[in-house]
Each structure stands twice: as C-alpha cells, then as structure tokens.
HTML snippet that shows the backbone in 3Dmol.js (N, CA, C, O; Angstrom):
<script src="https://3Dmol.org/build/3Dmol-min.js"></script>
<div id="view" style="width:600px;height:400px;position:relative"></div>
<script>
const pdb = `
ATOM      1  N   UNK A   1      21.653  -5.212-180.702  1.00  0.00           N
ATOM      2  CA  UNK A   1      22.028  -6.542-180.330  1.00  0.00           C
ATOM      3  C   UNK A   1      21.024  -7.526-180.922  1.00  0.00           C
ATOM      4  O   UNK A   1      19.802  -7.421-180.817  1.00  0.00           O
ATOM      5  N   UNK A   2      21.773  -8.626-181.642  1.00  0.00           N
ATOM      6  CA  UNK A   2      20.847  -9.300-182.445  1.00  0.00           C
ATOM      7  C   UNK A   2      20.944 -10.859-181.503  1.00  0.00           C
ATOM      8  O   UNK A   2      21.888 -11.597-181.220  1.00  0.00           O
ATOM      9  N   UNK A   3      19.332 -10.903-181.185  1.00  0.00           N
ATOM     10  CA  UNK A   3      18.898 -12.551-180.934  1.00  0.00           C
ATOM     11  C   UNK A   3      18.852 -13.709-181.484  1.00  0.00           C
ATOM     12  O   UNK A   3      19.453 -13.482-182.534  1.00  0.00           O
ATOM     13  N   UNK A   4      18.496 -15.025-181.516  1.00  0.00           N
ATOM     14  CA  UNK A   4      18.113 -15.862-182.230  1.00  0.00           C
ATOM     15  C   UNK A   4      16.761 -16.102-182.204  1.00  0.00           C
ATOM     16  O   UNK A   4      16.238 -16.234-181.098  1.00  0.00           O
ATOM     17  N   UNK A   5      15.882 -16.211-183.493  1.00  0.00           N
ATOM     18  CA  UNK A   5      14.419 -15.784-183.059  1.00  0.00           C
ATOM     19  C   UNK A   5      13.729 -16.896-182.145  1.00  0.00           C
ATOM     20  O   UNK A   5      12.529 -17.049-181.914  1.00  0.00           O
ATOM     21  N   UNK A   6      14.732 -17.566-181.731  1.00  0.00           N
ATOM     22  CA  UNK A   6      13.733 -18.941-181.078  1.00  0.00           C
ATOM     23  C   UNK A   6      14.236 -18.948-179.752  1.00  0.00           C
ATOM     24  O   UNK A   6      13.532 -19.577-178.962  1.00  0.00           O
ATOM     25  N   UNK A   7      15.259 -18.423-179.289  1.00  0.00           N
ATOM     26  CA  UNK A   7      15.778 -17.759-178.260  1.00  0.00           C
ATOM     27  C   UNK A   7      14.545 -17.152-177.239  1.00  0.00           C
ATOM     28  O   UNK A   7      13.605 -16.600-177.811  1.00  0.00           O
ATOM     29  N   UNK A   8      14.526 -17.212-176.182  1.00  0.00           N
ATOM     30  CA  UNK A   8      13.904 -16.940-175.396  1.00  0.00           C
ATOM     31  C   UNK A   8      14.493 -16.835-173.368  1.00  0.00           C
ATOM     32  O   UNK A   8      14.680 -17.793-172.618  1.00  0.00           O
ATOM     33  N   UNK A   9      14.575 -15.964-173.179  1.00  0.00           N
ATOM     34  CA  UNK A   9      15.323 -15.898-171.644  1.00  0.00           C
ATOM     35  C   UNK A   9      14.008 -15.272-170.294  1.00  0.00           C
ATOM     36  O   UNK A   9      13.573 -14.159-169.998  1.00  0.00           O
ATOM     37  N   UNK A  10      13.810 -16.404-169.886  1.00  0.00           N
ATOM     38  CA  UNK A  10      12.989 -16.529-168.652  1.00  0.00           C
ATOM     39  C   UNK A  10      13.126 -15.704-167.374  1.00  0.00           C
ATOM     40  O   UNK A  10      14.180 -15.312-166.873  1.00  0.00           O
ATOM     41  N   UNK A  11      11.921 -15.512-166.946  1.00  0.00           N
ATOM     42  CA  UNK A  11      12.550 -14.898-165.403  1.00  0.00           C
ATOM     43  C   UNK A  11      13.110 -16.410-164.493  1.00  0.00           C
ATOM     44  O   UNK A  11      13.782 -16.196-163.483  1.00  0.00           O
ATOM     45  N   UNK A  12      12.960 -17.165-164.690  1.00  0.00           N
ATOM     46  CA  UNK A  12      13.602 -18.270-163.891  1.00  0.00           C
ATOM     47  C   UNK A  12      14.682 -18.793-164.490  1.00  0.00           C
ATOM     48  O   UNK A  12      14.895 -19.908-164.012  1.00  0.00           O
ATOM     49  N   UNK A  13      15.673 -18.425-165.538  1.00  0.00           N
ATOM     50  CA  UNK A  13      16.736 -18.358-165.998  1.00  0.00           C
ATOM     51  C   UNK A  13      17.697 -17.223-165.686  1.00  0.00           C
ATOM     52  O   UNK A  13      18.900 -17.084-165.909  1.00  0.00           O
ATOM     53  N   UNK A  14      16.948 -16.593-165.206  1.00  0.00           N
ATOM     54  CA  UNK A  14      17.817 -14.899-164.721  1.00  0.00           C
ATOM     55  C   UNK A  14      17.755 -15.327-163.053  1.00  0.00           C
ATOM     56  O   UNK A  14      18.749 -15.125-162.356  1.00  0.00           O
ATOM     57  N   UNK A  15      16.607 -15.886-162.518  1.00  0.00           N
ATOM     58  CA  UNK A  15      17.339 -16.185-161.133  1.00  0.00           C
ATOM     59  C   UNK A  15      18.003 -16.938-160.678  1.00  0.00           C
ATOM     60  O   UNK A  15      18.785 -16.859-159.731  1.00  0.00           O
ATOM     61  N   UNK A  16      17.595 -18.159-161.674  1.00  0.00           N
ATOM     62  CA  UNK A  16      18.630 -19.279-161.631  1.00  0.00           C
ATOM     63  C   UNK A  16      20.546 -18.687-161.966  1.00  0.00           C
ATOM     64  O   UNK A  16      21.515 -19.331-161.564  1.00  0.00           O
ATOM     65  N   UNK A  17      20.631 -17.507-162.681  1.00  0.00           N
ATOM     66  CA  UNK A  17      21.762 -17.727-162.440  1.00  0.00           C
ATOM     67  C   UNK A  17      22.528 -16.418-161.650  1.00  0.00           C
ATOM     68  O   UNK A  17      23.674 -16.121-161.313  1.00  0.00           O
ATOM     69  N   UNK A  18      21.018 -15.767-161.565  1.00  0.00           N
ATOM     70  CA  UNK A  18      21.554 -14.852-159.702  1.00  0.00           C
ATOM     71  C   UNK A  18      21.630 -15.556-159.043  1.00  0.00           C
ATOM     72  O   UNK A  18      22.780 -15.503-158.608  1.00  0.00           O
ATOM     73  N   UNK A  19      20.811 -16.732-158.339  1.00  0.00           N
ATOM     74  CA  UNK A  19      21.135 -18.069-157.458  1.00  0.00           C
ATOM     75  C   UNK A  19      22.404 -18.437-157.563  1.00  0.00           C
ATOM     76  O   UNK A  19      23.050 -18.553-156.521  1.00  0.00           O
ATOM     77  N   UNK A  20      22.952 -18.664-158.674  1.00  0.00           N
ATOM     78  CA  UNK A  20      24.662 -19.409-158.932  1.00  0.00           C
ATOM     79  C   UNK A  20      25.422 -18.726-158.911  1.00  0.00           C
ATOM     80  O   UNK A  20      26.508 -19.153-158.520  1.00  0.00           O
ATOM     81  N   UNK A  21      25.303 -16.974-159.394  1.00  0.00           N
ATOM     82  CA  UNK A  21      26.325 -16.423-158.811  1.00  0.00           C
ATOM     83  C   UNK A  21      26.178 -15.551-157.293  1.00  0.00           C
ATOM     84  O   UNK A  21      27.166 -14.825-157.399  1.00  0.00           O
ATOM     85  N   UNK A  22      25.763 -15.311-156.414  1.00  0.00           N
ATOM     86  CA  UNK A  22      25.563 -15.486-155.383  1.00  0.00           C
ATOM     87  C   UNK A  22      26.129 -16.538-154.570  1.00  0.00           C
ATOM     88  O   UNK A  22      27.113 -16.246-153.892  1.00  0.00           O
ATOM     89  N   UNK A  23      25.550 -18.017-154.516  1.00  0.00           N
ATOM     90  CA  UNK A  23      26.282 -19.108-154.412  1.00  0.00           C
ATOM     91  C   UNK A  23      27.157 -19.330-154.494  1.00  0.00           C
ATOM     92  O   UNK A  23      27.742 -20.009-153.651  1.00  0.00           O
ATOM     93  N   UNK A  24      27.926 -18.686-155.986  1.00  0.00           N
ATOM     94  CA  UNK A  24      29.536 -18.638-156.143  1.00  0.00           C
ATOM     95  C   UNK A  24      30.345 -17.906-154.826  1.00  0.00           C
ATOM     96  O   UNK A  24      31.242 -18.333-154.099  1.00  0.00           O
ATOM     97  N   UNK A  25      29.833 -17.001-154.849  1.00  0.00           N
ATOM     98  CA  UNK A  25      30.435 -15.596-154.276  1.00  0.00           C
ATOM     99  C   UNK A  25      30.465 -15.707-152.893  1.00  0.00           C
ATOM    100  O   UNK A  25      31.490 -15.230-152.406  1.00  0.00           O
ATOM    101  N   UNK A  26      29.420 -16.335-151.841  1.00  0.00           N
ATOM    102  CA  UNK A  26      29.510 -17.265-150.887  1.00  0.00           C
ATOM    103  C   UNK A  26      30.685 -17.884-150.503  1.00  0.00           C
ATOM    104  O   UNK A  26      31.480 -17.684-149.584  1.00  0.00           O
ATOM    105  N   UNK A  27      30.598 -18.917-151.680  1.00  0.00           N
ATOM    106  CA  UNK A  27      31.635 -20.547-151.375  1.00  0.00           C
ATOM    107  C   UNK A  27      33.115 -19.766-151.398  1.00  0.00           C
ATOM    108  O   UNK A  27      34.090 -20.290-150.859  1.00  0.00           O
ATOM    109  N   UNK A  28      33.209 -18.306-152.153  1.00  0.00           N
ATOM    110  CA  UNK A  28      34.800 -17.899-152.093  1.00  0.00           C
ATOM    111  C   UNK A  28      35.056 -17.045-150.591  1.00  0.00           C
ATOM    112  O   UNK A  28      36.017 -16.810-149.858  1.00  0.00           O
ATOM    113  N   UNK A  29      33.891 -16.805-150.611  1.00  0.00           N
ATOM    114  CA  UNK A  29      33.882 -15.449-149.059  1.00  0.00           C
ATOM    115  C   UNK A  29      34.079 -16.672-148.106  1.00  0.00           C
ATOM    116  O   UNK A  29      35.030 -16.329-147.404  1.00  0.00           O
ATOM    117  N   UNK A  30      33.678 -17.934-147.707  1.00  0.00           N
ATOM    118  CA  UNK A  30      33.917 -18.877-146.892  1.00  0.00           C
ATOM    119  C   UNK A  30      35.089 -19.526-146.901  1.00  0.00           C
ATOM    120  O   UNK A  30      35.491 -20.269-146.005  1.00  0.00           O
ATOM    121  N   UNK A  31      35.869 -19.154-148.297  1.00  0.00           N
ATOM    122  CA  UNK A  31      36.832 -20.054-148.496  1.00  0.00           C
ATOM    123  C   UNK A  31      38.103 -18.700-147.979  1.00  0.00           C
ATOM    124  O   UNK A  31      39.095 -18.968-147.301  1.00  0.00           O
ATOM    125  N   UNK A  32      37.825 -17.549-148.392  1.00  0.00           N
ATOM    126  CA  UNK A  32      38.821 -16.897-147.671  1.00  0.00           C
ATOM    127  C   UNK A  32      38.762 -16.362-146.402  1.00  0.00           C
ATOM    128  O   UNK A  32      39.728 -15.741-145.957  1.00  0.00           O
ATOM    129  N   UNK A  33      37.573 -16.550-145.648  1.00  0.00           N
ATOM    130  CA  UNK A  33      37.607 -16.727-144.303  1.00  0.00           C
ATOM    131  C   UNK A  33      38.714 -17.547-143.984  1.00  0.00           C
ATOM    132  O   UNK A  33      39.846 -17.140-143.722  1.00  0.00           O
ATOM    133  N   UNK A  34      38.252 -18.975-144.025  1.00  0.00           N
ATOM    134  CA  UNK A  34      38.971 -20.209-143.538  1.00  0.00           C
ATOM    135  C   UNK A  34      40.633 -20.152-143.905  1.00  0.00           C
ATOM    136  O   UNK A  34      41.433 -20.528-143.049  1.00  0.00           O
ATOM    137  N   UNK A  35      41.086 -19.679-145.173  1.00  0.00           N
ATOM    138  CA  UNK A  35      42.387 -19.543-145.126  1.00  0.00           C
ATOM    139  C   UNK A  35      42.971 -18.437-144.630  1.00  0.00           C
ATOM    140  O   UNK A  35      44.192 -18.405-144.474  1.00  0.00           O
ATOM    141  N   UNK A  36      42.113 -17.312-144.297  1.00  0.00           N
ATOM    142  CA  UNK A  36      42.902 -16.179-143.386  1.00  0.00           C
ATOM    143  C   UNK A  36      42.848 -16.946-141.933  1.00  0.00           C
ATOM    144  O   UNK A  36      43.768 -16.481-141.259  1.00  0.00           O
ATOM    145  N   UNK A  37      42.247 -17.775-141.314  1.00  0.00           N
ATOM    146  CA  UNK A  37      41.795 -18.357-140.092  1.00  0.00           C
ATOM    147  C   UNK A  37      43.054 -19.840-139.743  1.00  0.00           C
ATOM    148  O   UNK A  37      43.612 -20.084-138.673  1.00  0.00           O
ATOM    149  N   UNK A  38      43.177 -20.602-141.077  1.00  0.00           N
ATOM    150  CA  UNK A  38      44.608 -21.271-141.130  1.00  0.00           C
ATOM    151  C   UNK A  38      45.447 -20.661-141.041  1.00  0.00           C
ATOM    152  O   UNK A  38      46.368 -21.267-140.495  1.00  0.00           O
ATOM    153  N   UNK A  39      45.741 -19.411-141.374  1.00  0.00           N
ATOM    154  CA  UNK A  39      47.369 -18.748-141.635  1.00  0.00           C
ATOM    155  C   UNK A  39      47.351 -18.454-140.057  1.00  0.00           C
ATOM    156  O   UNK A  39      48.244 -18.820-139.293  1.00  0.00           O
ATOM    157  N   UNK A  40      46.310 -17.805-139.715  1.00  0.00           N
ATOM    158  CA  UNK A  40      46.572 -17.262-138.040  1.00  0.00           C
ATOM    159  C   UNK A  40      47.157 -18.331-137.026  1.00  0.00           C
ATOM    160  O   UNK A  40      48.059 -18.167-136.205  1.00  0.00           O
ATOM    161  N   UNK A  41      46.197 -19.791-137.371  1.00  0.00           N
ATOM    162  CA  UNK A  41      46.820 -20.573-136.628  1.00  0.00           C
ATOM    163  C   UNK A  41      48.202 -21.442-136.735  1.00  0.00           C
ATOM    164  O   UNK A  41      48.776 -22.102-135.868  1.00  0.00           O
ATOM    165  N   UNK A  42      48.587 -21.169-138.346  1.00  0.00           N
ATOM    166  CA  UNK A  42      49.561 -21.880-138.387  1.00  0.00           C
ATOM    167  C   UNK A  42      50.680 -20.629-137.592  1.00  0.00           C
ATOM    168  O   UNK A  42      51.332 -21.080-136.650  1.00  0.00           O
ATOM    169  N   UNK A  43      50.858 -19.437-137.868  1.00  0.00           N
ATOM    170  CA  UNK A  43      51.644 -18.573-137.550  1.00  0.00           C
ATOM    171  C   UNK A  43      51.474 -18.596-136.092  1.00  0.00           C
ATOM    172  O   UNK A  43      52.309 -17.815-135.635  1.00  0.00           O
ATOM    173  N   UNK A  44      50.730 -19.168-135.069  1.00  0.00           N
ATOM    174  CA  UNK A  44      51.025 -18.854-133.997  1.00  0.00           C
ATOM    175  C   UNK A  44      51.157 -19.933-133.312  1.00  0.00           C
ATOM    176  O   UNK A  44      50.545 -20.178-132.272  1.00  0.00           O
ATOM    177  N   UNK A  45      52.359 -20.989-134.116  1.00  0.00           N
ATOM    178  CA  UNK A  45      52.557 -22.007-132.923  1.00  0.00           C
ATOM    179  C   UNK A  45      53.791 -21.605-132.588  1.00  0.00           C
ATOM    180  O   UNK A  45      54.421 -20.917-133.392  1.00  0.00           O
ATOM    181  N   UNK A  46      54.348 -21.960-131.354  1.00  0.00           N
ATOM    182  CA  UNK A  46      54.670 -22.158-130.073  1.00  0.00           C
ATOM    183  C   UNK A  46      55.929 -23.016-129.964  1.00  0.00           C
ATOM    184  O   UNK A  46      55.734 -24.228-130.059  1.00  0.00           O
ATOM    185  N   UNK A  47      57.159 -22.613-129.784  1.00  0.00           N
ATOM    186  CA  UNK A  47      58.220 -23.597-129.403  1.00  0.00           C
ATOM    187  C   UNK A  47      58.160 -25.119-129.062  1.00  0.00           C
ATOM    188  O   UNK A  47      58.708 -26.089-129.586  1.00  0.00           O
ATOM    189  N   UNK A  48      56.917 -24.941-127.524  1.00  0.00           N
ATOM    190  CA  UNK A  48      56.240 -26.509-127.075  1.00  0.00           C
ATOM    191  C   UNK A  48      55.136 -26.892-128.108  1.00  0.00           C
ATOM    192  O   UNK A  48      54.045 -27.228-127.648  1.00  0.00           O
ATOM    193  N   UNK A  49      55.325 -26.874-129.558  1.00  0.00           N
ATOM    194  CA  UNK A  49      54.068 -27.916-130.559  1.00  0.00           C
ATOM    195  C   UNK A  49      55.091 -28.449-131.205  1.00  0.00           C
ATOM    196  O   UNK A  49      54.617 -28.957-132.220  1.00  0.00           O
ATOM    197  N   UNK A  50      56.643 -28.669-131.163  1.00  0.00           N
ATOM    198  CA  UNK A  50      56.846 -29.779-132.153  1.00  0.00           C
ATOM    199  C   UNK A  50      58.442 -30.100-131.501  1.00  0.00           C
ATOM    200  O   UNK A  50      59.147 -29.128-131.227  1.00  0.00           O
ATOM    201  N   UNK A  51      58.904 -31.341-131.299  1.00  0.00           N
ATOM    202  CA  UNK A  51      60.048 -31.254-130.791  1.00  0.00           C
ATOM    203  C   UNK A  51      61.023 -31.511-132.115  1.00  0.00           C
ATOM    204  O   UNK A  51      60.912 -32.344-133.014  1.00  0.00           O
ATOM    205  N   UNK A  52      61.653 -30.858-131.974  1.00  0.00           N
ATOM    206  CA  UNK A  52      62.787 -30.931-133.411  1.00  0.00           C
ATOM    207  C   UNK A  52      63.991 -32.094-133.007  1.00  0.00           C
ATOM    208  O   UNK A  52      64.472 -32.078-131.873  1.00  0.00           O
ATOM    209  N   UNK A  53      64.340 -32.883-133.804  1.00  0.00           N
ATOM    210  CA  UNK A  53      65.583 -34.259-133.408  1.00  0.00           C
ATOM    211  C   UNK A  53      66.423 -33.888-134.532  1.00  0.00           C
ATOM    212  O   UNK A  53      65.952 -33.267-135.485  1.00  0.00           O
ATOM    213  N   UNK A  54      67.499 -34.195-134.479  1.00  0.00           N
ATOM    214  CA  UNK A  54      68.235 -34.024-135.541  1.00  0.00           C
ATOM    215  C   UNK A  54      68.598 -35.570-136.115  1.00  0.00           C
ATOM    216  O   UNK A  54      69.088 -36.311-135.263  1.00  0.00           O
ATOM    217  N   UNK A  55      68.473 -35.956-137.027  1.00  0.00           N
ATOM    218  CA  UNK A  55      68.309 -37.276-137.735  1.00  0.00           C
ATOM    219  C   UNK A  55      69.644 -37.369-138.496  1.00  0.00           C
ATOM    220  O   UNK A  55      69.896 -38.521-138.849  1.00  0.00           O
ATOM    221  N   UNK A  56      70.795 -36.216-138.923  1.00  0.00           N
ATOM    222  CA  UNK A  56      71.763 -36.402-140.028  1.00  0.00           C
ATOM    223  C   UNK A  56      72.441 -35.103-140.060  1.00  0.00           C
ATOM    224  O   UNK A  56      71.769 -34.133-139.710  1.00  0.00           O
ATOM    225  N   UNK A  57      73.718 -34.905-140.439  1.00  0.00           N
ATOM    226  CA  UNK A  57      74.554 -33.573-140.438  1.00  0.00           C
ATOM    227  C   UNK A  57      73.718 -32.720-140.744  1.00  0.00           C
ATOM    228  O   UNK A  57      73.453 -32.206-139.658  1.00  0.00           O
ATOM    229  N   UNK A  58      73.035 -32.152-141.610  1.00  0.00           N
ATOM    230  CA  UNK A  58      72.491 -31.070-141.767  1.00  0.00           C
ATOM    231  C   UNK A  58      70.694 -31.199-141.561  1.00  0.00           C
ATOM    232  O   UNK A  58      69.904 -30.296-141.835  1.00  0.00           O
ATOM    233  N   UNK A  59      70.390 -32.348-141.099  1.00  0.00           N
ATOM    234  CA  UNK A  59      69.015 -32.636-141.167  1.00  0.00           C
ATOM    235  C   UNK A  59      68.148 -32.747-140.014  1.00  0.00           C
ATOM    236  O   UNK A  59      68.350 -33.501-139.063  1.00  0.00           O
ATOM    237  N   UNK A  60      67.234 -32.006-140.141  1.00  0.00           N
ATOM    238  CA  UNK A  60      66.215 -32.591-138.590  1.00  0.00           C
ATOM    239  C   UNK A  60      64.960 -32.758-139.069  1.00  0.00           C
ATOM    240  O   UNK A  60      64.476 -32.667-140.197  1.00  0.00           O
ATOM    241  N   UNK A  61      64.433 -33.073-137.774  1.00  0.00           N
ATOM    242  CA  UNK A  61      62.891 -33.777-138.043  1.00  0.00           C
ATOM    243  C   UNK A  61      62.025 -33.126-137.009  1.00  0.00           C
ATOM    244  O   UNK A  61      62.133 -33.397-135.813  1.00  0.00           O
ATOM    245  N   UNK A  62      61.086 -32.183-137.532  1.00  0.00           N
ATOM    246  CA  UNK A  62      60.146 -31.633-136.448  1.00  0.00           C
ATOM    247  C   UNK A  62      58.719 -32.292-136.251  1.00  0.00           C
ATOM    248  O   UNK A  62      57.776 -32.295-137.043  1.00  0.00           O
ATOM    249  N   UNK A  63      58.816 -32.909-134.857  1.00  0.00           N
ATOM    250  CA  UNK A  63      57.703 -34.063-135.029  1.00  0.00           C
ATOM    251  C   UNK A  63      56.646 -33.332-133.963  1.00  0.00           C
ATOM    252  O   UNK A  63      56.855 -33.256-132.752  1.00  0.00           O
ATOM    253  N   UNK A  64      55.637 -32.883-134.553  1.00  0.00           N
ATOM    254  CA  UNK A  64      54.348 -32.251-133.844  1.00  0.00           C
ATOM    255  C   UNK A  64      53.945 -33.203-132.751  1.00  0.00           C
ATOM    256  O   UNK A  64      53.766 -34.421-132.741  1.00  0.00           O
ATOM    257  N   UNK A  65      53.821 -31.845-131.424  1.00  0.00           N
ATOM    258  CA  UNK A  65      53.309 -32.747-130.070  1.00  0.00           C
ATOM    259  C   UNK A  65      51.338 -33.585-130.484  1.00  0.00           C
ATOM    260  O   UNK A  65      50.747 -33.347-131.537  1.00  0.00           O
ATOM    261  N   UNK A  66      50.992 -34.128-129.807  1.00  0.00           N
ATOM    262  CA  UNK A  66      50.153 -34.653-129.915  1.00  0.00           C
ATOM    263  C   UNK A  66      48.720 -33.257-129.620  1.00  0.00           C
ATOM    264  O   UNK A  66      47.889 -33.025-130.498  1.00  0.00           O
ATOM    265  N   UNK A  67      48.726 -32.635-128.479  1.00  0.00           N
ATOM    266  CA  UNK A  67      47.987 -31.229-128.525  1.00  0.00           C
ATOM    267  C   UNK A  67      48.229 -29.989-129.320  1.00  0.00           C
ATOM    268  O   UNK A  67      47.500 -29.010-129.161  1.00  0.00           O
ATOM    269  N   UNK A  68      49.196 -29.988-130.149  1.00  0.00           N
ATOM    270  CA  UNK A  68      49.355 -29.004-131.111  1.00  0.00           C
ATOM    271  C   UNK A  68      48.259 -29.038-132.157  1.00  0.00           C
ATOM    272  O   UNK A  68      48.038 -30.003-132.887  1.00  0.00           O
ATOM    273  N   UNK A  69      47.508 -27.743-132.161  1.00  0.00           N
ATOM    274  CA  UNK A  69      46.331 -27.733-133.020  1.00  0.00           C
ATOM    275  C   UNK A  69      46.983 -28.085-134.587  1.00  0.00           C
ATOM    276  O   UNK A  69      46.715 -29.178-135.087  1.00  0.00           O
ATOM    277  N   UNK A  70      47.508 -27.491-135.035  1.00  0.00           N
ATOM    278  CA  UNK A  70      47.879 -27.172-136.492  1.00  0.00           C
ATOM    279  C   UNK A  70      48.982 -28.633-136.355  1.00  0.00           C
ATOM    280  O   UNK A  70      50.206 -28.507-136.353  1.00  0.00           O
ATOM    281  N   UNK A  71      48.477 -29.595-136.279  1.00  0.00           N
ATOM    282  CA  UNK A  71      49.408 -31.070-135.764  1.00  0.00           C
ATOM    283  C   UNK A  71      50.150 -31.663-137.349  1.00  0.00           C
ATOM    284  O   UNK A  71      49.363 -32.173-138.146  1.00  0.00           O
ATOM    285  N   UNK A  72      51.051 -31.608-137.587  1.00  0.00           N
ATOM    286  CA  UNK A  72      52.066 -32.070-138.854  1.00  0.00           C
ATOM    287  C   UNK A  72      53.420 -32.149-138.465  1.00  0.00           C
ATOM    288  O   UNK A  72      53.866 -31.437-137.565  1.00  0.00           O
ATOM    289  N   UNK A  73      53.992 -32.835-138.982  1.00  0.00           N
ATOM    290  CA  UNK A  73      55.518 -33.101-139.138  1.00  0.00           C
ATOM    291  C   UNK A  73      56.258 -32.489-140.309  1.00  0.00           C
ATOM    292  O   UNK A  73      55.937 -32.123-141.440  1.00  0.00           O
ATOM    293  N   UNK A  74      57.257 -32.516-139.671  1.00  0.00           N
ATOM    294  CA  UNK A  74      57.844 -31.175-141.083  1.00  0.00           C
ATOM    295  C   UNK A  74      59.379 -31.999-141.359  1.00  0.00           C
ATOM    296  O   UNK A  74      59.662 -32.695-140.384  1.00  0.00           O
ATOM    297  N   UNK A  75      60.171 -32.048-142.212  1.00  0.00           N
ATOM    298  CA  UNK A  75      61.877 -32.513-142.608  1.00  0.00           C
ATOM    299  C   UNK A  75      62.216 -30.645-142.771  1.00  0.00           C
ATOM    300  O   UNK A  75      61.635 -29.694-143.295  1.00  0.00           O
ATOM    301  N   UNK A  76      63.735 -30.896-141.833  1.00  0.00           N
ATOM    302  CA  UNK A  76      63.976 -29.245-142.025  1.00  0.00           C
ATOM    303  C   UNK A  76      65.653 -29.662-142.491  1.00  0.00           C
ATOM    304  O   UNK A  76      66.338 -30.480-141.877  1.00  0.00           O
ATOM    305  N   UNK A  77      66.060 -28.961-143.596  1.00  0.00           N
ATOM    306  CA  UNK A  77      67.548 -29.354-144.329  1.00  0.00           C
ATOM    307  C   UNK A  77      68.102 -27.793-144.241  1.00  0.00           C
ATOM    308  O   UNK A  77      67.595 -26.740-144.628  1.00  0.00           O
ATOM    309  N   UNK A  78      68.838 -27.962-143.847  1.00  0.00           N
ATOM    310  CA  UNK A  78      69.910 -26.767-143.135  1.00  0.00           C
ATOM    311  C   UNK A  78      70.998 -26.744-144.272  1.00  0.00           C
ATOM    312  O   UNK A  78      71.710 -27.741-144.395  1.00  0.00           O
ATOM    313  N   UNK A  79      71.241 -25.233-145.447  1.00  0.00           N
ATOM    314  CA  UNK A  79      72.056 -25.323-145.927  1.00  0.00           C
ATOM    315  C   UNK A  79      72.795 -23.325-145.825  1.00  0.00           C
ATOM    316  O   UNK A  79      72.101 -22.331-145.611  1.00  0.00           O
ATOM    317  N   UNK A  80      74.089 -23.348-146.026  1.00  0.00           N
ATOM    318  CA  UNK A  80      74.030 -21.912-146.157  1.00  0.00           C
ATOM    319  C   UNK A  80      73.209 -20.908-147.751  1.00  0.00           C
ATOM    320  O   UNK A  80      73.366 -19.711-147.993  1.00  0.00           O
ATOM    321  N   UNK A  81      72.670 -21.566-148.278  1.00  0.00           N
ATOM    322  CA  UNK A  81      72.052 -20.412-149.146  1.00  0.00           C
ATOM    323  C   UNK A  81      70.167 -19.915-148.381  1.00  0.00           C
ATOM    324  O   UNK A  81      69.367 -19.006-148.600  1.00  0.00           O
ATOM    325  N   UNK A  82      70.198 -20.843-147.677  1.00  0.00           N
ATOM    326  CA  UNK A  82      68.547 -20.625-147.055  1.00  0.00           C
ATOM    327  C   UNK A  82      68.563 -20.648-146.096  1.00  0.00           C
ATOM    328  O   UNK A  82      67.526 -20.053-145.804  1.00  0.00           O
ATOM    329  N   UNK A  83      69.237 -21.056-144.801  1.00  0.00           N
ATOM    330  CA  UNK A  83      69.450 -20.520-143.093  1.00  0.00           C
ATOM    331  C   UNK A  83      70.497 -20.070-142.739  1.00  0.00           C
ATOM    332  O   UNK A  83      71.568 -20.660-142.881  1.00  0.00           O
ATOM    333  N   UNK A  84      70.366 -19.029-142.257  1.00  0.00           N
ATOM    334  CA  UNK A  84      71.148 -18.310-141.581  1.00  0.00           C
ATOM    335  C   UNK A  84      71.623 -18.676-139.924  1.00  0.00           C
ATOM    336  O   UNK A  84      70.801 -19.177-139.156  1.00  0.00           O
ATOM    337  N   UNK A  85      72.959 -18.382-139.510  1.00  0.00           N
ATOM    338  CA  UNK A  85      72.373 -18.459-137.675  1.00  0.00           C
ATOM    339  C   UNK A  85      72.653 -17.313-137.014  1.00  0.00           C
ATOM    340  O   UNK A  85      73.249 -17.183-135.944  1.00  0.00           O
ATOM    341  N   UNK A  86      72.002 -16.173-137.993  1.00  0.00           N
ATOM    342  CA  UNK A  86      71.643 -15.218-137.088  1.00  0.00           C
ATOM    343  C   UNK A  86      70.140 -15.350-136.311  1.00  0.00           C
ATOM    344  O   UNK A  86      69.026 -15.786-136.601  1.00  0.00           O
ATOM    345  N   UNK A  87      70.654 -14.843-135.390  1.00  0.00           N
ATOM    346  CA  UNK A  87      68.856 -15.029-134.446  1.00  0.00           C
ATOM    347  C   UNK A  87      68.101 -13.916-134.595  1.00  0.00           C
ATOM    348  O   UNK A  87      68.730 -12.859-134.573  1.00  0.00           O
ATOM    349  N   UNK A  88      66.925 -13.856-134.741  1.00  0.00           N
ATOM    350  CA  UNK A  88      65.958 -12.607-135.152  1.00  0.00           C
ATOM    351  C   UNK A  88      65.569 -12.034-134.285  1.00  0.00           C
ATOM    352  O   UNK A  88      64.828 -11.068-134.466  1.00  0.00           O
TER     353      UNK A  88
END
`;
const viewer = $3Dmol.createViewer("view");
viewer.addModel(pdb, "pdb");
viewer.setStyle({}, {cartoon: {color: "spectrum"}});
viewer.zoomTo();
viewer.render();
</script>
C-alpha cells in the first residue's frame, strides 16, 4: 500500500474518528430506540383517543381527544379497493 510522502496519520486523527464513529453509532441506537417506542405508542391507541364525524358520503374526520398521547387528526376516505366491512 502506497502513501503520499507528506502524508502523515496521527494518534489524534485515529481517535478523532473513533470519537465520530462511535458518536455515529450512538445517535442511530437512540434513534431506533425512539422509533420502536413511537410505533408502540402509536399502535396502542384506544377507541376513546379520537372521535371519528363523518364530514361527506364516503369521508370522515378523526379528530384526536385532547388526552390522547399520540394527539393528531387524521381524513379517513372509504373506498371499496382499500376498506373492507368485514370486522376483524
């Protein structure tokens, strides 16, 4: 393996970028914590977190209670290629 003769690699260039990848590797392990930790909570709301209105023939509006953790509003469009009314 050929160098450049003016090339030179430091021990504080080798930790500096064990420091950054480390650091990297961190910020992703925190980041897939937190989205396995969203999915749990979004998957476990509750009939009483959003009251659904129906706004139009095929249209409703699910408007999140005010104590519902995972708190958003959703537009839900009812057609036969994507809901069914079988009950699960």
């Amino acid at each position: 393996m050929k160098t450049h003769p003016n090339a030179s690699h430091s021990r504080r260039d080798f930790l500096n970028s064990l420091f950054a990848g480390v650091l990297g590797a961190g910020i992703l392990q925190v980041a897939r914590h937190r989205s396995a930790w969203a999915q749990a909570l979004s998957s476990a709301a509750t009939p009483g977190d959003f009251e659904i209105q129906k706004v139009a023939g095929d249209v409703y509006f699910a408007l999140a209670q005010p104590w519902a953790l995972p708190n958003s509003n959703a537009a839900i469009f009812v057609n036969s290629a994507d809901v069914s009314g079988k009950p699960m």
